[in-house]
C-alpha positions as CSV (number, residue, x, y, z in Angstrom):
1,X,-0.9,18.6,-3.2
2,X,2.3,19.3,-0.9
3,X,5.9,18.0,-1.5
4,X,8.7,19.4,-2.0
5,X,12.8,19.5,-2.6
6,X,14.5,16.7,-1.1
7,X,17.7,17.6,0.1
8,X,20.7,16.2,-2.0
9,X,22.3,15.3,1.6
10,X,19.7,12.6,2.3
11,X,19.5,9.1,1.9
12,X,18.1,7.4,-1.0
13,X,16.9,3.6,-0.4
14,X,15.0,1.3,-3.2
15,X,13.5,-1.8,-2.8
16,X,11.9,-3.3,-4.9
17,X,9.9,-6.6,-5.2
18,X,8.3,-8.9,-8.1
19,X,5.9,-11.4,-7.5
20,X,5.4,-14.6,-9.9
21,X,2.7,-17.5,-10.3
22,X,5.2,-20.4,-10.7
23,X,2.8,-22.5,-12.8
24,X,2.2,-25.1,-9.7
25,X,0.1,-23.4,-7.6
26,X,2.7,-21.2,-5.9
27,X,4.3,-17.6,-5.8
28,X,7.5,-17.1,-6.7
29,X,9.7,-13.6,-6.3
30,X,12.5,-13.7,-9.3
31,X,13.1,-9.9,-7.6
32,X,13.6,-9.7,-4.2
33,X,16.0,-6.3,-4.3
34,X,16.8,-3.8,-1.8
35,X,19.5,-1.0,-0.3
36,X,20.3,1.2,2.5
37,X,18.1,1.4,4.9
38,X,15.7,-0.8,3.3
39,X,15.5,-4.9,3.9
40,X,13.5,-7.2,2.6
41,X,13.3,-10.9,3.5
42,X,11.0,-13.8,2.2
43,X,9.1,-15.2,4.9
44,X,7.0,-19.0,5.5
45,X,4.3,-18.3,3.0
46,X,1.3,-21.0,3.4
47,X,-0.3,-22.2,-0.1
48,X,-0.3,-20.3,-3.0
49,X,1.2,-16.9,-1.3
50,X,4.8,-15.6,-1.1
51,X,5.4,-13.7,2.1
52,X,7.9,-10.9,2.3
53,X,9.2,-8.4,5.5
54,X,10.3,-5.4,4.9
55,X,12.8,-4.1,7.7
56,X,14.1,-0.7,8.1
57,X,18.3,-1.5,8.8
58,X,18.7,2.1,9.9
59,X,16.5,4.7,11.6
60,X,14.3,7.0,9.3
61,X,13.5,8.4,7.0
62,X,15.1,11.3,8.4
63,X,15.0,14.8,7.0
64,X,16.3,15.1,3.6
65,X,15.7,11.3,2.9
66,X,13.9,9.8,0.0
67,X,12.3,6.1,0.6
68,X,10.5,3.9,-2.5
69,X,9.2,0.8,-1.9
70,X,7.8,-0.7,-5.1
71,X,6.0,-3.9,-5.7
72,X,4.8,-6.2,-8.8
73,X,2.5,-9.1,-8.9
74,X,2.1,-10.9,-11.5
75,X,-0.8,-12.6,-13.0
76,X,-2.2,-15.3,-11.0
77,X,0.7,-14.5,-8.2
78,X,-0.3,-14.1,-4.3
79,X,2.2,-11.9,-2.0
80,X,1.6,-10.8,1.1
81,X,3.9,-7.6,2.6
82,X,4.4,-7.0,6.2
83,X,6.8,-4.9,8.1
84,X,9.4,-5.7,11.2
85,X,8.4,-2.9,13.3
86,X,7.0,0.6,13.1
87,X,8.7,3.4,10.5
88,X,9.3,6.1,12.6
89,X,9.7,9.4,10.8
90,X,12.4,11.5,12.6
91,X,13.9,15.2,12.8
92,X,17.1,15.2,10.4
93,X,20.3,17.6,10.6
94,X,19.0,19.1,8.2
95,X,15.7,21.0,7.2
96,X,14.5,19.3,4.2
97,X,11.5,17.1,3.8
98,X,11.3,13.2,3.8
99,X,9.7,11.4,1.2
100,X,8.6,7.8,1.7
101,X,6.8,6.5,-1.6
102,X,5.0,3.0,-2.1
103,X,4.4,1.8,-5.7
104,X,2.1,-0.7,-6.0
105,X,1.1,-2.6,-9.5
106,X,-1.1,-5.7,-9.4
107,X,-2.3,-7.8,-12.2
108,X,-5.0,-10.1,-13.0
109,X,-6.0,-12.7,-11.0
110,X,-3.1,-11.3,-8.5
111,X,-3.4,-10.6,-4.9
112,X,-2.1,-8.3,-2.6
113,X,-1.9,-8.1,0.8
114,X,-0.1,-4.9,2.4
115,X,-0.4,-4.8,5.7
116,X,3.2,-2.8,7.2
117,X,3.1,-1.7,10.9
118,X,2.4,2.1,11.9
119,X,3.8,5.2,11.2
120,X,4.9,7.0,14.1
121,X,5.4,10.9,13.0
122,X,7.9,12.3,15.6
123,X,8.0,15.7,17.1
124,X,10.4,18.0,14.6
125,X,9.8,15.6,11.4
126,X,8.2,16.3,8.2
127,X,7.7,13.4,5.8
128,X,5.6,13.3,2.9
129,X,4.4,9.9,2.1
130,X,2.7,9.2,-1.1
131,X,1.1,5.7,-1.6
132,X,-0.1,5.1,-5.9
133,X,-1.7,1.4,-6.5
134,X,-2.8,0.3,-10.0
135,X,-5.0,-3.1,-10.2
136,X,-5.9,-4.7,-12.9
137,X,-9.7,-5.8,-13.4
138,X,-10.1,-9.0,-11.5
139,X,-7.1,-8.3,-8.9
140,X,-7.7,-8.2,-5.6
141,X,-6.3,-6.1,-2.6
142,X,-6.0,-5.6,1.3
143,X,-3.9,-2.8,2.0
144,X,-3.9,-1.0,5.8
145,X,-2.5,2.1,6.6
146,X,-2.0,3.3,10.1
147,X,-0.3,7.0,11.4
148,X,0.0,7.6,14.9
149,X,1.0,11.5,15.4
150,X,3.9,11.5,18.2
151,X,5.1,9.7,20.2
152,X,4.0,9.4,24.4
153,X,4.0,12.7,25.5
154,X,4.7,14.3,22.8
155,X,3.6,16.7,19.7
156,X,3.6,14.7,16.4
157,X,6.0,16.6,13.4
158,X,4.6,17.2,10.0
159,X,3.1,14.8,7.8
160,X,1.2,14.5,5.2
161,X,0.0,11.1,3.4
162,X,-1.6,10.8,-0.2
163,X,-3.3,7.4,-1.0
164,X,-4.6,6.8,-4.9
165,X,-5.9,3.9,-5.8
166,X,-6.8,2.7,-9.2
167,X,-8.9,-0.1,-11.0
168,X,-8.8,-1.2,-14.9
169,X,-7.2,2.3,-15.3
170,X,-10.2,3.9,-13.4
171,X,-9.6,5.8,-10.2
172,X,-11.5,4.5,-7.2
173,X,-9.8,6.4,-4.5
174,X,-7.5,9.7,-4.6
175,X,-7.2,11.4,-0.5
176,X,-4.7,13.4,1.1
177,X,-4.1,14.2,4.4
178,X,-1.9,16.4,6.1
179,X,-1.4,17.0,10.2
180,X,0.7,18.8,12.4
181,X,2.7,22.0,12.7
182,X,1.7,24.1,9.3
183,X,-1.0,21.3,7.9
184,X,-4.1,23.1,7.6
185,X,-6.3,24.6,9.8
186,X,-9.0,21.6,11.4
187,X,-7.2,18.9,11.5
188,X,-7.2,18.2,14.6
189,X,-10.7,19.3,15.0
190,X,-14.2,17.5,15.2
191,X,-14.3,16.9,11.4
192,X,-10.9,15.0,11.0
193,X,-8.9,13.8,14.1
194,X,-11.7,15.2,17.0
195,X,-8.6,14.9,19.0
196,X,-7.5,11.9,18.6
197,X,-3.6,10.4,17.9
198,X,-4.0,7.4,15.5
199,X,-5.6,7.4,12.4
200,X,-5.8,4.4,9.8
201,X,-7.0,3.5,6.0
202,X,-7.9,-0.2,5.3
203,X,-8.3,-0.5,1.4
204,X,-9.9,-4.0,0.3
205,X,-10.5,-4.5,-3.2
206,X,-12.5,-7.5,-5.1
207,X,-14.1,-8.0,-8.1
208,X,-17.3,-9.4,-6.5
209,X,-18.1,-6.1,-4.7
210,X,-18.8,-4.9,-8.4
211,X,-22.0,-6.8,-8.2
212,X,-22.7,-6.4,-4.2
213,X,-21.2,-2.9,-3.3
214,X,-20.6,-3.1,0.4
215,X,-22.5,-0.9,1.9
216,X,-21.7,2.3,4.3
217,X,-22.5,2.0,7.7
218,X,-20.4,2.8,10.9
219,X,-18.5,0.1,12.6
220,X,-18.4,1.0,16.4
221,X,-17.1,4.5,17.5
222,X,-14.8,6.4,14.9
223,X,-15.0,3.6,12.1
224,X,-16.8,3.7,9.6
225,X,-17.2,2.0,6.0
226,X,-17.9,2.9,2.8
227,X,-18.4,1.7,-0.5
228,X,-15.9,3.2,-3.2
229,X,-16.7,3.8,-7.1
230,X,-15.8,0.2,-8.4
231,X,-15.1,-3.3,-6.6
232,X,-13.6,-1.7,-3.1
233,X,-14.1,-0.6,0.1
234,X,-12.6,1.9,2.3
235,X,-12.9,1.4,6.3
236,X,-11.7,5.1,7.9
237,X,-11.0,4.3,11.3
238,X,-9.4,7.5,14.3
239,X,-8.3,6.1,18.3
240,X,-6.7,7.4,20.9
241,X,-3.4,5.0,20.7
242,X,-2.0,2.7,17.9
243,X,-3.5,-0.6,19.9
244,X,-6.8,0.4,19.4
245,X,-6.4,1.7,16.3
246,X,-5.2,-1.8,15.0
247,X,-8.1,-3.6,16.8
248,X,-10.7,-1.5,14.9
249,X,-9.3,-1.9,11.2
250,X,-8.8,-5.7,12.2
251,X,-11.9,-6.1,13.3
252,X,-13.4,-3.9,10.4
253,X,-11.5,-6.6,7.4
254,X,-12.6,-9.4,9.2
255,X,-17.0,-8.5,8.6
256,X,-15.4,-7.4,5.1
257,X,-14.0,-10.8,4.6
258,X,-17.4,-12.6,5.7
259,X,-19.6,-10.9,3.2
């Protein structure tokens, strides 16, 4: 399952965010909380949605540091979270493992959109992200992840990212994956990365794909889409670079979004 000890050295950041229906066809966020590294800022929302950015004041998470992001919506509420820029995962003084974990709760007739910018694991790092979303029945959610492994030029570090998703108490999705220096063996082989340096998870979640499952079938060359055990939908998408990476899951939401 991985994880491990974080060092008592490293830096601990919360922020944390609640999202409200405000009874006149708007979002409201009565908690808009955050510290050390960690940001966030409300953004122009358009109708019924709250928009909020999360932006890293500092660079990390470094060795030894332990990042939570957490997030609430309410019934009825709309928020949509985005990021300033890329997290990039770096070496720390000392040895011990980063954490970076995302806590995501969304209630009926909520939406969620999660959409941060990439993940860029650094040579030397080791971070050990874990990302747990619980929906109620009739919520809905968009939620993108993207890792790119190094930077130019350069070996990625260690990391290793655990995504569960769950609906009405009912898990839909539950993968890890781990790459780099001491992952295991193949996962840079033809079966996971086939040498490639980006990889991305696009999660979208609605109650009518209970009654019209979307169905699997490859979306161009290394994307593919398939239908998960309840109203959702998971696009797997690998590139060669973080552009092209983003221009596939786009692409990929977008003919989810027409159906």
């Amino acid at each position: 399952m991985g994880g491990g000890s974080v060092n008592s050295s490293g830096v601990r950041s919360v922020a944390t965010i609640v999202a409200r229906d405000d009874g006149r066809g708007g979002t409201v966020l009565p908690v808009l909380e955050s510290d050390g590294p960690l940001a966030l800022r409300r953004t122009r929302g358009s109708g019924a949605e709250a928009r909020v950015m999360l932006v890293g004041a500092m660079s990390g998470p470094l060795g030894g540091d332990h990042f939570t992001v957490r997030a609430r919506v309410e019934e009825g509420a709309r928020l949509s979270v985005g990021s300033a820029a890329a997290t990039i995962a770096l070496p720390g003084q000392t040895k011990g493992e980063a954490r970076y974990d995302v806590r995501l709760d969304v209630a009926d007739r909520a939406e969620l959109r999660w959409l941060p910018e990439q993940l860029i694991s650094v040579q030397g790092s080791d971070l050990y992200v874990t990302t747990r979303v619980e929906l109620a029945a009739t919520a809905r959610l968009v939620l993108r992840e993207e890792q790119v492994l190094g930077r130019v030029g350069e070996e990625p570090g260690r990391l290793t990212s655990r995504l569960t998703v769950r609906v009405a108490g009912q898990a839909v999705l539950d993968q890890e994956l781990a790459c780099g220096p001491g992952a295991p063996g193949g996962w840079d082989g033809p079966a996971v990365l086939a040498g490639h340096r980006a990889v991305g998870q696009l999660i979208v979640v609605r109650p009518e794909f209970a009654a019209e499952p979307v169905p699997a079938r490859a979306l161009g060359e290394g994307t593919s889409v398939v239908p998960l055990a309840g109203p959702a939908a998971l696009v797997t998408a690998v590139a060669p670079d973080a552009l092209r990476l983003r221009r596939l899951l786009d692409e990929a939401l977008a003919s989810l979004v027409r159906m």
